[in-house]
C-alpha positions in Angstrom: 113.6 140.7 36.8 111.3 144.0 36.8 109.3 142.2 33.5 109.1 139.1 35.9 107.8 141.8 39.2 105.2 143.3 36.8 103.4 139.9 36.3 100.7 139.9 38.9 101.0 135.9 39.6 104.7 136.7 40.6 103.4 139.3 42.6 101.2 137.8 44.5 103.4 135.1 45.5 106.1 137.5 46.5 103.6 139.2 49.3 102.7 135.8 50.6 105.9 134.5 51.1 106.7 137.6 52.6 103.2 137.7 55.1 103.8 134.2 56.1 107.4 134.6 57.0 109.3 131.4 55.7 112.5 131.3 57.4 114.3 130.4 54.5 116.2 132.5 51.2 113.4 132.0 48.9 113.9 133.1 45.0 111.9 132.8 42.4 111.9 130.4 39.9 112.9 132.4 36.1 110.3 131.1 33.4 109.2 133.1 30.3 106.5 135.4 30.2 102.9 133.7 30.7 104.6 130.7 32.2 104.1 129.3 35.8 106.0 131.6 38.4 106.9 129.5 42.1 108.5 130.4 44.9 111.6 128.7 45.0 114.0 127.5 48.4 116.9 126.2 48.9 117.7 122.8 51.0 120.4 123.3 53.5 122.6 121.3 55.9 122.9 122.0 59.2 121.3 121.6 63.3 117.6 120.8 63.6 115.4 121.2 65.9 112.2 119.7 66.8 110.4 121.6 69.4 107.0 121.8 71.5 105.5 125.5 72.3 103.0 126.1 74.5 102.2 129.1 77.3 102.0 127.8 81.2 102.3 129.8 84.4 104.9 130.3 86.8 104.3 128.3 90.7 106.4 128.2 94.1 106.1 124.3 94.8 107.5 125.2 98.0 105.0 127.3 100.0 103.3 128.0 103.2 99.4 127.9 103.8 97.8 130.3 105.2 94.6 128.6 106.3 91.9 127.9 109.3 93.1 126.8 112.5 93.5 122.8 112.4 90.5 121.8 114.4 87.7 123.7 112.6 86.2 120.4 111.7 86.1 119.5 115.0 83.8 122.7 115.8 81.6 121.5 113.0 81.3 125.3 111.6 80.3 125.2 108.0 79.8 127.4 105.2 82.4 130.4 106.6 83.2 132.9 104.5 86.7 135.6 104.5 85.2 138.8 105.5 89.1 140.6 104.8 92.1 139.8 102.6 95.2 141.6 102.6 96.2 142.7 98.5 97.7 139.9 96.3 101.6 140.3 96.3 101.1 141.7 99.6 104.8 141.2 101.8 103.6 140.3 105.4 106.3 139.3 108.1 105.4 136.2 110.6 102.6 136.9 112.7 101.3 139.6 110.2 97.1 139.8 110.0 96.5 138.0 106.4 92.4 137.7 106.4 89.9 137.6 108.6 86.7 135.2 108.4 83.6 136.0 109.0 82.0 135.4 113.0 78.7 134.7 112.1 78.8 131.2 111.4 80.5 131.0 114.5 78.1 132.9 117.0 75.3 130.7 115.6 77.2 127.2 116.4 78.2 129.0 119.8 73.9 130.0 120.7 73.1 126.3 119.4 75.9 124.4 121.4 74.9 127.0 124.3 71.3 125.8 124.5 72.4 122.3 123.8 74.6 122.0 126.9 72.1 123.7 129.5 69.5 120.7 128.7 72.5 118.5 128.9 73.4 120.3 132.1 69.9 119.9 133.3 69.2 116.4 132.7 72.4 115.4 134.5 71.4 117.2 137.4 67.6 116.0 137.0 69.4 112.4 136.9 71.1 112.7 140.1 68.0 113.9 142.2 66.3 111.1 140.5 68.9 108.8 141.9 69.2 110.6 145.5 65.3 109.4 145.8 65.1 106.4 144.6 67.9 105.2 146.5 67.1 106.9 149.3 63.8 105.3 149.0 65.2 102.0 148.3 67.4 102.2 151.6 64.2 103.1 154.0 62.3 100.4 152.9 65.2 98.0 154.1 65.3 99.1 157.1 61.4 98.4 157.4 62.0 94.7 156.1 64.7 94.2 158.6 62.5 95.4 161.6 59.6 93.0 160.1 62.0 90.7 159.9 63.2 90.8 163.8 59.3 91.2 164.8 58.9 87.7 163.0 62.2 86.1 164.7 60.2 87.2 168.1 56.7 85.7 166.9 58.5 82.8 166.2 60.2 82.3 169.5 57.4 83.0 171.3 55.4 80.3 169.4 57.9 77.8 170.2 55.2 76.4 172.8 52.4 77.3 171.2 51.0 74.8 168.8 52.1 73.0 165.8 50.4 75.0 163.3 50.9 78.2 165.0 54.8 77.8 165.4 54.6 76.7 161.7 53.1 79.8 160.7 55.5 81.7 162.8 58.2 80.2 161.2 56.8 80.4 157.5 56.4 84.3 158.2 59.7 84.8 159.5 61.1 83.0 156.3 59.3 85.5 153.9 60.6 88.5 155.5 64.4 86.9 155.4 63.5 86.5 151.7 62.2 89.7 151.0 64.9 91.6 152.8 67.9 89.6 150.8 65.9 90.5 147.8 65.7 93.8 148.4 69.6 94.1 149.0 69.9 92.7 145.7 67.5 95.0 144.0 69.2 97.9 145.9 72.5 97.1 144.5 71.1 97.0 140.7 69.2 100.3 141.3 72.2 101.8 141.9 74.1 100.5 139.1 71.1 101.7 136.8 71.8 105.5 138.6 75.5 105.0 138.2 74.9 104.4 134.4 72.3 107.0 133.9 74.6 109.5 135.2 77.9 108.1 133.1 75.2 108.5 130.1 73.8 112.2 131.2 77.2 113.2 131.8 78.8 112.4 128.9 76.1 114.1 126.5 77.2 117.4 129.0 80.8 116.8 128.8 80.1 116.3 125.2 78.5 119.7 124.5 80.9 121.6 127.0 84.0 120.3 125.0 82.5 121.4 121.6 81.8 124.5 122.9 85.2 124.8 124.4 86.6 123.7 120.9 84.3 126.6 119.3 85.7 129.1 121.5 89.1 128.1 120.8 88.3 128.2 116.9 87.1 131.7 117.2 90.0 133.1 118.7 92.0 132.1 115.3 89.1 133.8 112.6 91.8 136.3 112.3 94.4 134.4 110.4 98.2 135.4 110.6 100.9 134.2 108.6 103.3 131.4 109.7 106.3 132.5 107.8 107.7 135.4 105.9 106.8 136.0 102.4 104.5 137.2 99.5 100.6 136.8 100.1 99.3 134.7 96.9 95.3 133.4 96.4 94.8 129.9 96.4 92.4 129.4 93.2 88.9 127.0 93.8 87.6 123.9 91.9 86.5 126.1 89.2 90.1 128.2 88.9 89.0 131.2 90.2 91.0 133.2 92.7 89.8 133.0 96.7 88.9 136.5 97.8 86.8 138.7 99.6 83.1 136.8 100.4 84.6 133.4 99.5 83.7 130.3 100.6 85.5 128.4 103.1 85.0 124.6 105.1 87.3 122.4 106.6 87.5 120.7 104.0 89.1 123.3 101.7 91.0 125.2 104.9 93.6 127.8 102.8 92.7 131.2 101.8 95.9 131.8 100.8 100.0 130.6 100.3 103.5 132.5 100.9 105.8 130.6 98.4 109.6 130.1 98.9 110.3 132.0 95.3 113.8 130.5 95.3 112.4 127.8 93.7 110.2 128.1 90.8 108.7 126.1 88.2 106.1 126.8 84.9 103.1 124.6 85.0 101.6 124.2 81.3 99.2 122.1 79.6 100.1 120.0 76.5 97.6 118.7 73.9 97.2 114.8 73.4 99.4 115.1 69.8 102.4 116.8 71.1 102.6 114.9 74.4 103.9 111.7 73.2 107.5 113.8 72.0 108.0 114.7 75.8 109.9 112.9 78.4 111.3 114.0 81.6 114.9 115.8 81.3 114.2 117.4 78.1 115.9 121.1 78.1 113.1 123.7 78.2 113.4 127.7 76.7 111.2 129.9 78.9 110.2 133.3 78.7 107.9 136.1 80.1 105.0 137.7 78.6 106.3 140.5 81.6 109.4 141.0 79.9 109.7 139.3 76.7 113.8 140.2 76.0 114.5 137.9 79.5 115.0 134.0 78.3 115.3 131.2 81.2 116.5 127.4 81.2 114.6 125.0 82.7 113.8 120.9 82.0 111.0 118.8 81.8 110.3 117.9 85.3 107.3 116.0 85.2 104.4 114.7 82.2 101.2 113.1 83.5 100.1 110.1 82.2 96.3 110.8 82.3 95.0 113.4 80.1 92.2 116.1 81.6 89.4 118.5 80.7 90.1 121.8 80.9 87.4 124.5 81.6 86.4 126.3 78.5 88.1 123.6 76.3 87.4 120.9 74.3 90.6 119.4 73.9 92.3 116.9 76.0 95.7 118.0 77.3 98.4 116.6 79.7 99.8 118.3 82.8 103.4 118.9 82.3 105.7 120.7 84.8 108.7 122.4 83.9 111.7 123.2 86.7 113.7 126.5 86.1 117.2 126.0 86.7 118.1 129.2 88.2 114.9 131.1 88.8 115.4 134.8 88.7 114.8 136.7 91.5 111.9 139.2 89.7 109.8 136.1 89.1 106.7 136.5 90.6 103.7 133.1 90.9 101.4 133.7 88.6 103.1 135.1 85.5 102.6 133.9 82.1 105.1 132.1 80.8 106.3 130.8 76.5 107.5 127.5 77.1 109.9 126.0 74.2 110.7 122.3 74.7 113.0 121.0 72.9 111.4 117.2 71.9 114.4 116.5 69.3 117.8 117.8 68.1 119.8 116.6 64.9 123.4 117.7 63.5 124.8 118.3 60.1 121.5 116.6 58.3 119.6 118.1 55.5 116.5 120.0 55.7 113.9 122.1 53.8 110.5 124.0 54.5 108.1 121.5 55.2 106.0 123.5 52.3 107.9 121.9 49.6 106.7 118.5 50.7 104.0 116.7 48.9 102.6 113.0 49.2 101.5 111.1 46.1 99.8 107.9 46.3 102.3 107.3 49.4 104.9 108.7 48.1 106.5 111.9 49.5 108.0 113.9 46.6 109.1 117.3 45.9 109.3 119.3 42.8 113.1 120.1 42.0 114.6 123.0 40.2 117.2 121.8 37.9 118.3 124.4 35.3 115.1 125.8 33.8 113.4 122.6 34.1 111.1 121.2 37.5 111.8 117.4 38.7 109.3 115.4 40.2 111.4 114.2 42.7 111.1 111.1 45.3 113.0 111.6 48.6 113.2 110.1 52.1 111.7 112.4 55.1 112.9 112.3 58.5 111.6 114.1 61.1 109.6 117.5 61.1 108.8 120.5 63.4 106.6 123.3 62.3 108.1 124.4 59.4 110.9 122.4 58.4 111.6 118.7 57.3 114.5 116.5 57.5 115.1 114.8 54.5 117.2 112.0 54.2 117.4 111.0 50.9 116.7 112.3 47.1 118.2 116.2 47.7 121.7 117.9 48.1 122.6 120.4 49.7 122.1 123.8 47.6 119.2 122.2 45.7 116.1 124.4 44.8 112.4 123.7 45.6 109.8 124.7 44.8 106.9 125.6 47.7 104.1 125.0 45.7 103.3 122.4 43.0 103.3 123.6 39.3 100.1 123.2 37.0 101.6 120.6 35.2 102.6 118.6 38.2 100.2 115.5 36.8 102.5 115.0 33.4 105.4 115.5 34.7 107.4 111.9 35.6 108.1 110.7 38.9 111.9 110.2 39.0 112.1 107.6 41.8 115.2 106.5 44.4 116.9 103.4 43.1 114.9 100.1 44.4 112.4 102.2 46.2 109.2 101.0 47.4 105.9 102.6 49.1 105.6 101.6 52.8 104.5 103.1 55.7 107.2 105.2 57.4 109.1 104.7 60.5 107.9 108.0 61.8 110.3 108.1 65.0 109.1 111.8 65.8 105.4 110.8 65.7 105.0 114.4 63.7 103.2 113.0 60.8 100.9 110.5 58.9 102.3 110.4 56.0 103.5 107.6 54.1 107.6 107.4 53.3 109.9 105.9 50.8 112.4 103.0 52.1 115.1 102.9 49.3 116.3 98.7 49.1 119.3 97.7 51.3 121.5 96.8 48.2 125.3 97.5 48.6 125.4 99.9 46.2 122.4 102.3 48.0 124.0 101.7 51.0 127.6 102.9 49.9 125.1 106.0 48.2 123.0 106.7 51.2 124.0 109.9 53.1 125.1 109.7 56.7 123.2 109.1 59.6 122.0 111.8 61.8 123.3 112.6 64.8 121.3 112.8 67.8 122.4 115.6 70.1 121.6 115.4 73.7 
């Protein structure tokens, strides 16, 4: 073995199995001196597990907002901005100050609405003199028809023995100032309709402006934002996932500056890539730790996977929301902290497996090159399912044979001892893990009294 150490092939492959941490006994294969040297491992039997890893962050779905009053849009005040913020993590009791906003937008609206409702103010009050006179106008010049009318009912009894023409004429003059005082009651009765609407019209406008100012005012008094509820201040984050603070923007549209969540519930929000997002379903049993404190382990499940993949900022790959519900959240969590998320996609009893480095694929074919004395085996097998570094294998390997991780030179001339009534298909990959091509040994009765037995799935 110390001949074998001071090769420098043998060496070499020693500090690479040890840098890239193989979690299985590897040996190495004995050959003579000058001969190919290869890392050697052992197939086992035993669990296997298939999971997902990925880094999310921990959220309160439960919280209260902490946000503008509820009828800023109705004072249209735009483009506000918070002027204060209490600390993040901050513990504020109900009624506690949480930010301010700035006033400025405000007095501006207040000095516009202001100048708005005096000319409103005015032109209702121009209206109604306006009305006053014309009416009153209206009214005297009925009273002057009906006294031409009664001088013309006297002409015309006078002229009852006057003439024919003349009592005509009498009469004919008497009949226009009937007509024109019946016509004038009329008109008088639309002119005051047309004052009656004009003042409806001028007084809504100032009715209008005096309730938006009143609805200003009322806005104003609640620029200094308290919290509704007990609890620990956390920033709301913008479109572009930056944190709200001092000098941000605010509308009525996007109302919170801030949340206190109920941290007896907690869950880790993560982001899964478009490959690995097809092994998750809801239930699945979740490991979750803390960057904060990486010795603390939680449980949790798979609570929710979206069905529409996203852009995330600063990345080009597509990924999948996923939420992930901790069973019994610990009461040092905090929103916000970073979170390893292990899901487990898959879990198998008492099957075989080896490192997934052993594996190699051949025209379709996956093989493996077997240790069998002091001779290699090109051998076919049958692969299940894999995670990152293992492989289940199914058929073709026992437990306790050797592999080797890498192919030897002579790999081409060596001969390809095949499964009984094998034949190259395209595998029924149930894990989705891989695109390679598997081996379906036939369904004689002798393979099938040869075949090992069939996994078992473990919930």
């Amino acid at each position: 073995m110390m001949r074998l150490f001071r090769s420098r092939p043998a060496l070499v492959l020693v500090v690479l199995a040890l840098l890239i941490g193989i979690p299985t006994t590897l040996v190495l294969a004995r050959a003579p001196a000058g001969e190919f040297v290869g890392i050697e491992a052992p197939v086992k039997r035993g669990d296997f597990r298939v999971t997902v890893t990925t880094s999310g962050e921990l959220r309160a779905p439960k919280f209260a907002k902490v946000s503008l009053p509820p009828n800023t849009m109705q004072a249209q005040v735009y483009n506000l901005k918070i002027a204060s913020l209490v600390p993040e993590g901050t513990i504020v009791k109900e009624g506690d100050v949480v930010a301010e906003i700035d006033r400025a937008a405000f007095a501006t609206k207040v000095t516009e609405v202001g100048l708005n409702l005096q000319k409103a103010a005015a032109q209702h009050e121009q209206a109604m003199l306006d009305s006053t006179l014309n009416l009153g106008k209206a009214r005297e010049e009925m009273k002057t028809m009906e006294l031409t009318l009664e001088e013309k009912r006297i002409a015309k009894e006078q002229a009852v023995y006057e003439a024919p023409s003349v009592k005509r004429q009498a009469g004919i003059d008497y009949e226009k100032s009937e007509r024109a005082l019946a016509q004038a009651k009329v008109d008088y009765k639309t002119k005051v309709e047309q004052a009656q609407a004009k003042m409806r019209e001028v007084g809504a406008d100032r009715d209008r402006h005096q309730n938006l100012l009143t609805i200003i005012q009322d806005v104003m008094k609640g620029v200094t934002i308290t919290a509704p509820s007990p609890g620990m201040v956390i920033y709301v984050r913008e479109w572009n996932g930056k944190k709200k603070t001092v000098g941000s923007s605010l509308s009525a549209w996007d109302p919170v500056v801030a949340t206190l969540p109920d941290l007896s519930v907690m869950e880790s929000l993560t982001y899964v890539n478009e490959i690995d997002v097809r092994k998750l379903r809801v239930g699945q049993p979740v490991s979750v730790t803390l960057d904060a404190d990486p010795t603390k382990v939680l449980t949790g499940t798979v609570k929710q996977v979206a069905n529409v993949g996203e852009q995330r900022p600063n990345s080009d790959a597509k990924v999948f929301e996923v939420v992930v519900d901790l069973v019994k959240p610990d009461t040092t969590l905090r929103p916000g902290m970073t979170t390893g998320n292990e899901v487990e996609t898959e879990a198998l009893t008492d099957v075989l497996y080896m490192p997934l480095d052993a594996l190699t694929v051949e025209s379709g074919t996956p093989i493996v090159f077997k240790r069998v004395g002091g001779r290699t085996v090109k051998q076919e097998i049958v692969t299940g399912v894999m995670n990152d570094d293992e492989v289940v294998v199914l058929k073709g390997l026992e437990d306790g044979d050797m592999v080797l991780l890498t192919p030897p030179p002579d790999r081409e001339s060596l001969e390809l001892q095949r499964l009984p009534g094998s034949t190259s298909v395209p595998p029924a990959n149930t894990s989705g893990d891989t695109g390679q091509r598997t081996t379906v040994p036939s369904t004689s009765d002798g393979d099938r009294k040869a075949a090992p037995p069939a996994p078992v799935r473990r919930n």
